[in-house]
C-alpha positions in Angstrom: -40.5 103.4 -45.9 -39.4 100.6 -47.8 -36.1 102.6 -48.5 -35.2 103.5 -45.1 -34.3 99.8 -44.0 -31.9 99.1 -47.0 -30.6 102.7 -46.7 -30.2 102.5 -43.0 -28.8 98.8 -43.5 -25.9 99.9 -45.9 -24.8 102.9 -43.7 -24.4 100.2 -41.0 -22.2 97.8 -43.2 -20.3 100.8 -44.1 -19.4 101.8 -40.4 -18.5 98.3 -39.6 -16.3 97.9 -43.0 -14.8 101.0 -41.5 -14.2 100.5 -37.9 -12.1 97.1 -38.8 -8.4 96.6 -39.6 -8.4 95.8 -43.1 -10.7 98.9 -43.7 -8.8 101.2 -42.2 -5.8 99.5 -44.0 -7.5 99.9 -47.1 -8.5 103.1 -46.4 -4.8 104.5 -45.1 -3.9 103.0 -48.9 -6.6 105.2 -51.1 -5.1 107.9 -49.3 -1.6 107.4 -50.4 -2.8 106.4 -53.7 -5.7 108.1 -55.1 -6.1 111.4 -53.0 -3.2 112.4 -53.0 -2.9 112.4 -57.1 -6.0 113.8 -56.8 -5.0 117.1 -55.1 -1.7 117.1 -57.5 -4.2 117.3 -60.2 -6.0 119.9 -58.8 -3.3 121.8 -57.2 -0.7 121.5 -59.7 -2.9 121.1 -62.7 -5.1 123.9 -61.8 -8.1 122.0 -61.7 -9.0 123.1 -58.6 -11.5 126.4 -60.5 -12.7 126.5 -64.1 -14.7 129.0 -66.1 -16.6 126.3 -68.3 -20.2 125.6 -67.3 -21.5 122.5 -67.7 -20.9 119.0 -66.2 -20.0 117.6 -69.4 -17.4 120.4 -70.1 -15.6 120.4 -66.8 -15.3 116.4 -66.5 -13.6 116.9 -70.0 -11.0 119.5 -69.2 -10.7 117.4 -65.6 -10.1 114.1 -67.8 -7.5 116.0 -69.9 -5.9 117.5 -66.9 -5.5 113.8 -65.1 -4.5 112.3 -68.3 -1.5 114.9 -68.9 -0.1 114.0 -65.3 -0.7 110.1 -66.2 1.6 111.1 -69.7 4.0 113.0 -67.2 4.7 110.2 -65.0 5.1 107.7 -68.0 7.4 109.8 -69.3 9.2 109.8 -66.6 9.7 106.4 -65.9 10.6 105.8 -69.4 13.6 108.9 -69.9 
């Protein structure tokens, strides 16, 4: 019981951080930003299905994945 009040405390915050302008600014800019790289990865990388097992294995072959597109779009801003 000593959890529930914290727990129930935070999911409150969070609703209120969310309800208010500069969340939903915020928010409307992780969309733009990070999710949408996110499904390029996966789409485009095909990141989306793997055959490894294994957390370890997968968030390797994910890193690699994300850190090719990071190398494409270096290259090309730079050429």
């Amino acid at each position: 019981m000593n959890q529930a009040k914290p727990l129930q405390q935070a999911v409150l915050n969070n609703r209120q951080r969310t309800s208010r302008a500069k969340g939903k600014d915020l928010q409307r800019q992780r969309s733009e930003k990070v999710e949408r790289s996110f499904a390029h990865v996966c789409e485009t990388g095909r990141a989306r299905r793997t055959w490894l097992r294994g957390i370890e294995k997968i968030n390797k072959r994910y890193q690699i994945v994300a850190a090719a597109r990071n190398l494409g779009l270096l290259m090309l801003k730079a050429f």
